[in-house]
Each structure stands twice: as C-alpha cells, then as structure tokens.
N, C-alpha and C positions, 0 to 999 in steps of 0.2 A: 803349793799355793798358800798364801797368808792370805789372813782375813782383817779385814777394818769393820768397824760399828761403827757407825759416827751417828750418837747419842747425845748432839748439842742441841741450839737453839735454845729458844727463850719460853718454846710452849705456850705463846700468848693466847692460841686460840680456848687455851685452858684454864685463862687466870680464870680465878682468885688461887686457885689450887698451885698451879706451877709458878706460884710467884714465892712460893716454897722450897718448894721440890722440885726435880728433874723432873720433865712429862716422862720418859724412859723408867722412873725408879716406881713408878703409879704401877699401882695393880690391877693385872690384868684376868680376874677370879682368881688365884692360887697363887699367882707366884708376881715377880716383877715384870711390867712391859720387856726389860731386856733380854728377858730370857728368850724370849721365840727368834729375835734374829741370830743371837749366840747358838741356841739350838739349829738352825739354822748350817751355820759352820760348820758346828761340829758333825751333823750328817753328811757334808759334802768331806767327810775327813780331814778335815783344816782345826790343827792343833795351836799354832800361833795367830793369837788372834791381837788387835791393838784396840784398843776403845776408846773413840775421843770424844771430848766432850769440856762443857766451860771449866776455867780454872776453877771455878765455886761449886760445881759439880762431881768434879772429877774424886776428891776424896770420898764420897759417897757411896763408889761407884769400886774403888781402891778396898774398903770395906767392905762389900758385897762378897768379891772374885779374889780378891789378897791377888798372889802371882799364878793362880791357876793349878798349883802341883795337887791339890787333892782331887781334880776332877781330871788329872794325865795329861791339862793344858798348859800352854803360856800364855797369859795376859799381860799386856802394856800399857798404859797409859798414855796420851799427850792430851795438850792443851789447843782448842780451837777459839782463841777468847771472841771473836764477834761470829756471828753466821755470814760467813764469807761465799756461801755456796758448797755443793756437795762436790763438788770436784776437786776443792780447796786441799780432801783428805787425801788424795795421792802426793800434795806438796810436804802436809803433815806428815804422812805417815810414807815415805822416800823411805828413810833407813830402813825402814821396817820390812818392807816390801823388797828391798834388797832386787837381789838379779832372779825373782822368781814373779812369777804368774801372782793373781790379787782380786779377792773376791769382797766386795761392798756391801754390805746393807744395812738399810736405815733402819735407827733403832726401834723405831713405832710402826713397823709392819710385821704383818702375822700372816706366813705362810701354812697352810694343812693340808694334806693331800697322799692317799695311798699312792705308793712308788716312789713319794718325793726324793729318799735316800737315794734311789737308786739314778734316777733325773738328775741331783744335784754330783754324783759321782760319775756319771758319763758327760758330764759339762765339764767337771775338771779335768777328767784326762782327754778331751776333746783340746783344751787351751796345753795341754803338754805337748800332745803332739803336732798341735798345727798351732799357727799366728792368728790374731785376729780378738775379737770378744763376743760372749753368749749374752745374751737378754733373755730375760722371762718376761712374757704378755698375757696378759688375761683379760677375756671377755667383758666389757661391761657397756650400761646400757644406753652412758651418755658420755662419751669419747671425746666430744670437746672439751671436757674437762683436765684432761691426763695428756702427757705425751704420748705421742698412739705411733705405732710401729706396722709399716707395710712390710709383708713378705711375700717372697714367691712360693712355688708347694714345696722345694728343699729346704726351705726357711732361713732362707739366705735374705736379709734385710734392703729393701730398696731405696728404702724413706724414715724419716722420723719426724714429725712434724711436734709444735709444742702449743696445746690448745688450741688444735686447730678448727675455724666457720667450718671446714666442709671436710671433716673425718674422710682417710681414705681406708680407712679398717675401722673395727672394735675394740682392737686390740692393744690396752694400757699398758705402756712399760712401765710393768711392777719395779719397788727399793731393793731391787738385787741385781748385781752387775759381776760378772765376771771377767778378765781381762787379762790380755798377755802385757808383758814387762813393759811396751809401746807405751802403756797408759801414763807410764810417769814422764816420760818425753811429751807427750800430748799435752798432758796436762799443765807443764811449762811453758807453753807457748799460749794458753789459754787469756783472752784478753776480757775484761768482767762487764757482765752484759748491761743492758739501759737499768737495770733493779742493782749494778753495783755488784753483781755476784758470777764466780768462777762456774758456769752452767754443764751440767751434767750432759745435760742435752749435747751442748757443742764437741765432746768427748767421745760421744754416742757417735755423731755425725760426721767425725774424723774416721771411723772405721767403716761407718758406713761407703762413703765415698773412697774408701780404699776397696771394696767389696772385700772386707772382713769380718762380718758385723753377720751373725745369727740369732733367730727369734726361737727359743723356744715355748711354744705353747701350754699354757695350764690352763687346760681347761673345763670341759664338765669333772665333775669328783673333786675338784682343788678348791680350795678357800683364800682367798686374798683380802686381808684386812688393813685397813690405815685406821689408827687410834688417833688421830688427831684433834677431834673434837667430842667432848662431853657425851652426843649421842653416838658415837662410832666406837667409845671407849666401853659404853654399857653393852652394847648391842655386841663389841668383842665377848665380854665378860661373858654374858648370856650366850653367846657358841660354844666357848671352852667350857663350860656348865654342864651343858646339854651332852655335850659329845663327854666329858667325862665319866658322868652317871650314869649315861646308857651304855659304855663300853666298861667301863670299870677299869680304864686307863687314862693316864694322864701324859700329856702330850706336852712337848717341850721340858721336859725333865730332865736336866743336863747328867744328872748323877746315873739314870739309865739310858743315856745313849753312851757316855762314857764305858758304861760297865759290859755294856752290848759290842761297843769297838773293843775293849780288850785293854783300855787305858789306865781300868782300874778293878781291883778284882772285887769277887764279892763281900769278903771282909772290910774293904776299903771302903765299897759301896753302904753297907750296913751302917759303917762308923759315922760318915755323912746322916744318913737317915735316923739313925740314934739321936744327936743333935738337934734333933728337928723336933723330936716324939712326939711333941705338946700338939703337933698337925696332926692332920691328914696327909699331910705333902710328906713329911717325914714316915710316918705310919706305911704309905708309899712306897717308898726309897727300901725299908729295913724288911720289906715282905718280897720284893723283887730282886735284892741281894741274897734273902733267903732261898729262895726259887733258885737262883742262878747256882748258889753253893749245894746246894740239894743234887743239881742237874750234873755238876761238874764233881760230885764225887758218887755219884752212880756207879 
C-alpha cells in the first residue's frame, strides 16, 4: 500500500496566520500538524509515502522529511497548485500509487486510539486480499455537518450522504481513506461538482454502489480531530498536552514508531534525537532509543 497526505489549501479559515504558512506546518503542542497523519501511515506499515501540497508550500515541507531515508521512509513530493478537491490526489499522485492499494489522509486531522496500529494493519491487509475500500466513522453529535456513513452490523456500507437534513447514522467519515488500485480509474472519470471540485464523496459512492465500500468504526477510546479552525487548533494542542504529561509519552513521534517497526535502529534512532536536544521532543527520541539499545543487548 502507498500512502498520500494531501497537505494543501489556502488554510483561510486561519488567516492571518496561514497567509504565511502552511496550516499543516502550524503546531500542534510539540511537533508540526503533519506529523499525526504521517504517523498515521507509518502505523498502518506504509513506508512510501507522497505529500502534496502548493507549489509555495511544498519546499517547506521538502525541508522538514528531505527524502525520508533517516526515518526507513520514502517521501515524494508533487504539486497540487489550486484546491481542486481531495480526490484530485489520485490523479496527482497515479505514478505513485502505481499498480498497488492507496491509503489518503488529510493533513489536518488527528487520529488517537489504543489498538489504532493494529486497526489500521488489518484494513490494509483486508485491501490485499479482497477488492473494494475501508472507511473510518466516528461518532459525533451533529452529523449534518460531515459526510455520514450508513452501515449494516458487518459494516458493509449502504449509504453515504454529504451534510445531510435527516442524518441516517452519527457516524462521520473521518480524512482517512483506504482503497484498492480501482480508485485511480474512478477517480478519472470523476466529473467536478457544483463548488467546481473532484469530490471525495463521489469516489466513496462508486464503491459503494458496487457493494465494496466498509465502515470501520472508532469509537468510544478514539479521538478524531480536525484542526481547522483557530478553536479546534487549540483545543488539539490542549489533548496532546494532557495525554502527554499524564502518560509521560508522546504520540505521533515518527522517530519511535520507526524504531518500534524495525526501520531504524536504536543508534539511528538516538542520532535523530541528539539533533533535537535543545527539546523535549528530542530529549524524547535519545531516552527511547536508549531504552530500545539497552533492551536489544540484554
């Protein structure tokens, strides 16, 4: 499976700030917004990853990740110059995606959740061995807002409606999409809806109506964030806060989930963290690498 970010747009609901800056490169307490869908990937074991984002941006973003090799990744780059829709990145990112399976998500959401790893690694090898795409839905409390997702108790997808008057679930289809190879043929045929944009939704609704299309549930124990706006950016900041101090771990940490897969060893892991020292974040990284080298020459 490869992975796409697509970390564009104009962030208007955040000027004055993102008329600067990427909304994606904003800090999210410790680290940058992109890290959590990156992290993200790299727990579903998606090592190729491509990140797109505006021409004006993209260097940025190049200087963050360089080509991936110290965290056992590959990063790509392309250009998405106008917000043409999020389905837009299957046309983008074709080469990339090649003749394999293809996992999306938007750069400004924040998934957390005990077992997540394990959720997101029985969704891709669910797209290995059968046709079709997985969804994640989470509960919320005003579902005319979001695309909402019907399923039946096997969670097999009936419906997908987009803001719909008369909700026929709670259930919001979260910025994470998973998909078999179909998706780049679908998404060529996609025609751009009355807002002028390649819709995500209609993409959803082609597998739907092939009954290919599963809902997987997050629900009590998971966190689903959209940073999109000034109060959602804070009220992130202040979760990851909370949960870091009281656990005394940090989540979305690309240098330890790498080093947990085996992508990179503990001395690798340290060298990263070393660079950082002047953190906490770093401070981090060089005490978990230590942990790890301790464990492994026991």
């Amino acid at each position: 499976m490869k992975g796409i970010v697509l970390a564009g747009g104009s962030g208007s609901r955040l000027h004055p700030v993102t008329r600067a800056v990427s909304k994606q490169l904003l800090p999210v307490y410790d680290k940058p917004m992109i890290y959590y869908p990156i992290s993200v990937l790299m727990l579903a074991g998606i090592r190729e990853i491509l990140v797109i984002s505006t021409p004006v941006d993209l260097p940025a973003f190049r200087r963050l990740f360089g080509d991936g090799a110290e965290l056992g990744v590959s990063f790509s780059y392309a250009e998405q110059p106008a917000p043409n829709g999020l389905a837009e990145a299957f046309l983008i990112g074709a080469g990339h995606v090649g003749d394999d399976s293809a996992a999306l998500v938007l750069g400004d959401n924040i998934f957390h959740g005990q077992g997540f790893a394990r959720i997101l690694g029985d969704a891709a090898a669910t797209l290995d061995a059968e046709k079709g795409c997985v969804l994640f839905g989470y509960p919320v409390r005003d579902p005319g807002r979001y695309g909402v997702g019907e399923a039946d108790q096997t969670g097999r997808l009936l419906s997908i409606e987009e803001k719909p008057a008369r909700p026929r679930s709670n259930r919001a289809i979260t910025g994470l999409y998973f998909y078999d190879n179909d998706v780049l043929d679908i998404a060529r045929t996609l025609t751009p809806s009355a807002r002028g944009e390649l819709e995500i939704t209609d993409v959803n609704r082609a597998y739907v109506e092939r009954g290919d299309a599963r809902l997987i549930d997050l629900g009590r124990g998971f966190a689903w964030l959209d940073t999109g706006t000034h109060e959602s950016l804070i009220e992130a900041s202040q979760y990851v806060q909370v949960l870091e101090h009281r656990q005394g771990v940090r989540f979305a940490c690309l240098e330890e989930i790498a080093l947990a897969k085996g992508w990179i060893t503990p001395d690798q892991a340290y060298a990263l963290g070393e660079r950082q020292a002047s953190s906490g974040y770093g401070d981090y990284v060089m005490d978990i690498a230590r942990r790890a080298g301790a464990a492994a020459n026991a």
